[in-house]
C-alpha positions as CSV (number, residue, x, y, z in Angstrom):
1,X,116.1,-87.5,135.8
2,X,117.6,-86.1,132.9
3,X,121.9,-85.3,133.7
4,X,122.8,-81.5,133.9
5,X,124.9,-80.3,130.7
6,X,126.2,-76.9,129.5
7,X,125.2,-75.6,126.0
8,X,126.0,-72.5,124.2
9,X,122.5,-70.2,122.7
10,X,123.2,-67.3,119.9
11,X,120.7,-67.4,116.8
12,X,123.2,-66.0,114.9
13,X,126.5,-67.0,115.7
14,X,128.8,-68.4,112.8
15,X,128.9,-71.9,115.3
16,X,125.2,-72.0,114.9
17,X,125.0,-71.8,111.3
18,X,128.3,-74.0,111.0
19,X,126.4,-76.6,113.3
20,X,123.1,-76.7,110.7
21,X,125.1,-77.2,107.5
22,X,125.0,-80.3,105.6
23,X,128.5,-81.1,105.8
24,X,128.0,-80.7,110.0
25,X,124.4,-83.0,110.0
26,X,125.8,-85.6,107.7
27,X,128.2,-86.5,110.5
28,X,125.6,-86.6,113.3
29,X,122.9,-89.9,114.1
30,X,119.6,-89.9,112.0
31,X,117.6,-89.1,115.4
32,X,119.8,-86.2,116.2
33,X,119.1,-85.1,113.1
34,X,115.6,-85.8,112.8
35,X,115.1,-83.6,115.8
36,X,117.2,-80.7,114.7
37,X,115.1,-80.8,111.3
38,X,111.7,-81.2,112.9
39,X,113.5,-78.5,115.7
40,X,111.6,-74.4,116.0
41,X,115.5,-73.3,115.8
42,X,116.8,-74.7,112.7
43,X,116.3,-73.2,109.5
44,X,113.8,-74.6,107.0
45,X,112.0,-76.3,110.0
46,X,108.2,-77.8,109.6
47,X,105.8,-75.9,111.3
48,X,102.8,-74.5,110.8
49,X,103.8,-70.8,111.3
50,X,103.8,-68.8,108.4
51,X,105.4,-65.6,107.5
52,X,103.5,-62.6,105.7
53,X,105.1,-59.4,104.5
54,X,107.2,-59.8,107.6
55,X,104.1,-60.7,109.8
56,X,103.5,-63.5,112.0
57,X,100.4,-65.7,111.8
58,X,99.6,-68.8,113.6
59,X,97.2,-71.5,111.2
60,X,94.4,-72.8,113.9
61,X,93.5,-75.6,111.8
62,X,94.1,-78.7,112.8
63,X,95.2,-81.8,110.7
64,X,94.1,-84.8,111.8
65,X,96.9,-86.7,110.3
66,X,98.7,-84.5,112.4
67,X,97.8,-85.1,115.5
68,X,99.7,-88.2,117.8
69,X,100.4,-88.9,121.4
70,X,103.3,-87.4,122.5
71,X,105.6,-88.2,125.6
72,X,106.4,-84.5,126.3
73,X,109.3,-85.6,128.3
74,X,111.4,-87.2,124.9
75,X,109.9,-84.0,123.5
76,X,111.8,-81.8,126.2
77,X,115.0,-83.9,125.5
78,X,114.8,-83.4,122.5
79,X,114.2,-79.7,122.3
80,X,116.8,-79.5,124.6
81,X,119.4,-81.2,122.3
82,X,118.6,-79.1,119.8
83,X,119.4,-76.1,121.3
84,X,123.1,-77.3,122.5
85,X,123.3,-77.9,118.8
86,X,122.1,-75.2,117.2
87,X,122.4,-72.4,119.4
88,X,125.1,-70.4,121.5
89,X,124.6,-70.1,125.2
90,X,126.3,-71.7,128.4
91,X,123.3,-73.1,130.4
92,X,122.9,-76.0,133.0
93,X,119.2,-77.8,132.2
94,X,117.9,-80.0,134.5
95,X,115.1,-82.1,134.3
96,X,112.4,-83.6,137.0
97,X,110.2,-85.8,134.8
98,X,106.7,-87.5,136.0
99,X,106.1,-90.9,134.3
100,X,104.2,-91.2,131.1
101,X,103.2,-87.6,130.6
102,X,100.9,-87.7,127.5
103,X,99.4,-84.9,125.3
104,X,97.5,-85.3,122.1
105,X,99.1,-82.7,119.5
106,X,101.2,-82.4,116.3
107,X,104.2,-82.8,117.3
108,X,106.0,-80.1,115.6
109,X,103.9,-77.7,117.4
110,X,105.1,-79.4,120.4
111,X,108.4,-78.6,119.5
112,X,107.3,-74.9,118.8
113,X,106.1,-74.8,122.5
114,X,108.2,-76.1,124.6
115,X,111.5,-74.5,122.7
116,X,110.3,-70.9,122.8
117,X,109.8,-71.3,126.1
118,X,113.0,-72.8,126.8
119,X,114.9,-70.7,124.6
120,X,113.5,-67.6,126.6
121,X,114.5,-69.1,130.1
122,X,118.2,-69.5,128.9
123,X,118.8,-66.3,127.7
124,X,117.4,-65.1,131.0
125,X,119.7,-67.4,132.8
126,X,122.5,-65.4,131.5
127,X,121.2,-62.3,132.1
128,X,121.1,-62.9,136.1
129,X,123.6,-61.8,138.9
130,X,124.5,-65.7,138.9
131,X,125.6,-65.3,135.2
132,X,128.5,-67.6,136.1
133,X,126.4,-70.1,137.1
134,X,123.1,-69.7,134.9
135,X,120.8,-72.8,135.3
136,X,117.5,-74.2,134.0
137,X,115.3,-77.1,135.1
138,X,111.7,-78.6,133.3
139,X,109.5,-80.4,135.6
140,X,107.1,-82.1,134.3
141,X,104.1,-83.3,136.1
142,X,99.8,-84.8,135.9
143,X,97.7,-82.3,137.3
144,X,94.1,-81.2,137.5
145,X,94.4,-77.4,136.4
146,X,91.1,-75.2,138.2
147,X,91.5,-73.0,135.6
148,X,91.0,-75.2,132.3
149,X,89.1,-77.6,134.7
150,X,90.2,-80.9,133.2
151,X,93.6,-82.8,134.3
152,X,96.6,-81.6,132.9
153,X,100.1,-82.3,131.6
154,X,102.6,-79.7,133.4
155,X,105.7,-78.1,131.8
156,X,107.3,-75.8,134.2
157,X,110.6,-74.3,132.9
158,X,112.3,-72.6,135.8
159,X,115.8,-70.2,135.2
160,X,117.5,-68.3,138.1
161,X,117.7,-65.2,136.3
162,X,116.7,-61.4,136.9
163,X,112.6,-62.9,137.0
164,X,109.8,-60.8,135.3
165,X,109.3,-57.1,135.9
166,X,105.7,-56.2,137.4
167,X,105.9,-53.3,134.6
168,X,106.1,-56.0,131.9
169,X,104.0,-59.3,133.4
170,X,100.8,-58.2,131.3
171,X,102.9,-57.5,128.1
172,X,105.1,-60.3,128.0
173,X,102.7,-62.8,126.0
174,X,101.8,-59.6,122.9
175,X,103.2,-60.4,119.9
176,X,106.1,-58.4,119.3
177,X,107.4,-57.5,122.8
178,X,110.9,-58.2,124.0
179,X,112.9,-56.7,126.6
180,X,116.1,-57.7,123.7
181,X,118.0,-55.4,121.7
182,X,116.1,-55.7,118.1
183,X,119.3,-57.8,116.7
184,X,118.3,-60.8,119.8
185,X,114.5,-61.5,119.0
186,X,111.9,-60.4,117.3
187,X,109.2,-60.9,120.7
188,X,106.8,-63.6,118.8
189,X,108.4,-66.7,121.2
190,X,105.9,-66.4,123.7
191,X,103.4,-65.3,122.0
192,X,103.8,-68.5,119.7
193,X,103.7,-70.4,122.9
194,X,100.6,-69.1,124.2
195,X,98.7,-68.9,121.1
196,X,99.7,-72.6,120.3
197,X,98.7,-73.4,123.6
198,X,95.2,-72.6,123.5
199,X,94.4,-74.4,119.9
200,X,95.8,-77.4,121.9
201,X,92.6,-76.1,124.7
202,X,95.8,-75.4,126.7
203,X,97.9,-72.6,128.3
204,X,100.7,-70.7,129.7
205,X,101.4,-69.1,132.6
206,X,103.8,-67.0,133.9
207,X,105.2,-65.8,137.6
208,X,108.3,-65.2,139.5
209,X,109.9,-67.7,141.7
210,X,110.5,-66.1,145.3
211,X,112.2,-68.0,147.9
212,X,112.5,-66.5,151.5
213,X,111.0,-63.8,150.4
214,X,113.8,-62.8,147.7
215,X,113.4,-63.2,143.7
216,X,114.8,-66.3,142.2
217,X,114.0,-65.8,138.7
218,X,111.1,-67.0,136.5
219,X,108.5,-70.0,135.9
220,X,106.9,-70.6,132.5
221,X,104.3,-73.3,133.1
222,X,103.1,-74.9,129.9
223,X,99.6,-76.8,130.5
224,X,98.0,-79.2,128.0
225,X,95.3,-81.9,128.4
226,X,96.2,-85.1,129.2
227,X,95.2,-87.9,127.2
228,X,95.9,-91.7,128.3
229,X,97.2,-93.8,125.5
230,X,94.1,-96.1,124.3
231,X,94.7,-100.0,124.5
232,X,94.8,-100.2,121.1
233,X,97.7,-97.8,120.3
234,X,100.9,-99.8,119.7
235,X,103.3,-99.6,122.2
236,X,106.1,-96.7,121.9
237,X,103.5,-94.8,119.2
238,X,104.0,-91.9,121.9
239,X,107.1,-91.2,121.3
């Protein structure tokens, strides 16, 4: 279990782009710094998303040089630290991890995932009645999904904020829609996440928690296949 902390979100804060500056990452670890770099939230990041006349487009190929097992938990933690770096928001995340839950992906695509996601559930944290105590938590768990019919890896990311209007539940995954102000977001973070998803013969889903009977804010559930590490991988080559 991964310890609560409190980090800070805003993409455009002068602390943000202070905190992404060379004189800032020269003084910070290599692997901090390797996961900032390879990180959906810092500038200049790897990824396969590409920008066109101020247009989003997702490449569906897939590069087999690419493509590694991945421990979806160190990527959480790491998406995670990233965005107490990077961004500006005060949010408690918690973490329930399973053992050894492995996908086969690239990983910055990963990264794309699971920090859109993430991202989005902090800044509804925030948003909620319980502002002064916004939290998330990831739980990660091996399932068998019905509805891809094959066993899974889970990513649920759960806030306690405001939860998802009926009005909005079949919009919230279109490209372009946000319920920010236009300064805030641009609305292609879940649609990112979804479409990356499903090149990965994945998904996401989205519903409202309720508990006795009352809302109690949102859960994104990320799904990919799960794929055992063969014998002959190295140990610690999912990483």
């Amino acid at each position: 279990h991964g310890e609560p902390y409190s980090s800070r979100c805003s993409s455009t804060s002068r602390t943000a782009r202070s905190r992404t500056s060379p004189e800032y990452l020269l003084r910070l670890p290599i692997t901090v710094i390797s996961h900032i770099i390879l990180s959906p939230a810092s500038p200049g990041r790897f990824s396969n998303l590409i920008v066109q006349f101020g247009d989003f487009r997702i490449d569906k190929s897939i590069d087999p040089h690419l493509v590694i097992y991945e421990n979806v938990n160190k990527i959480c933690d790491a998406c995670i630290l990233s965005l107490k770096l990077t961004t500006d928001l005060r949010v408690k995340v918690r973490t329930e991890y399973c053992q050894q839950p492995i996908v086969l992906v690239a990983r910055n695509e990963l990264y794309q995932m699971i920090q859109n996601i993430l991202k989005n559930a902090m800044e509804a944290a925030v948003k909620s009645d319980k502002s002064d105590s916004p939290i998330v938590r990831i739980i990660t768990n091996i399932v068998y999904s019905t509805e891809l019919s094959k066993t899974v890896v889970s990513i649920k990311i759960i806030d306690n904020g405001p939860g998802i209007d009926d009005l909005i539940k079949h919009d919230i995954f279109k490209d372009g829609f946000t319920t920010n102000i236009p300064s805030e977001g641009r609305g292609h973070g879940l649609w990112i996440a979804k479409t990356l998803a499903q090149k990965w013969d994945g998904d996401v889903k989205a519903d409202n928690m309720v508990i006795d009977g009352k809302g109690n804010g949102a859960c994104f559930e990320l799904l990919l296949p799960y794929h055992a590490v063969p014998e002959k991988e190295k140990a610690g080559d999912a990483i």
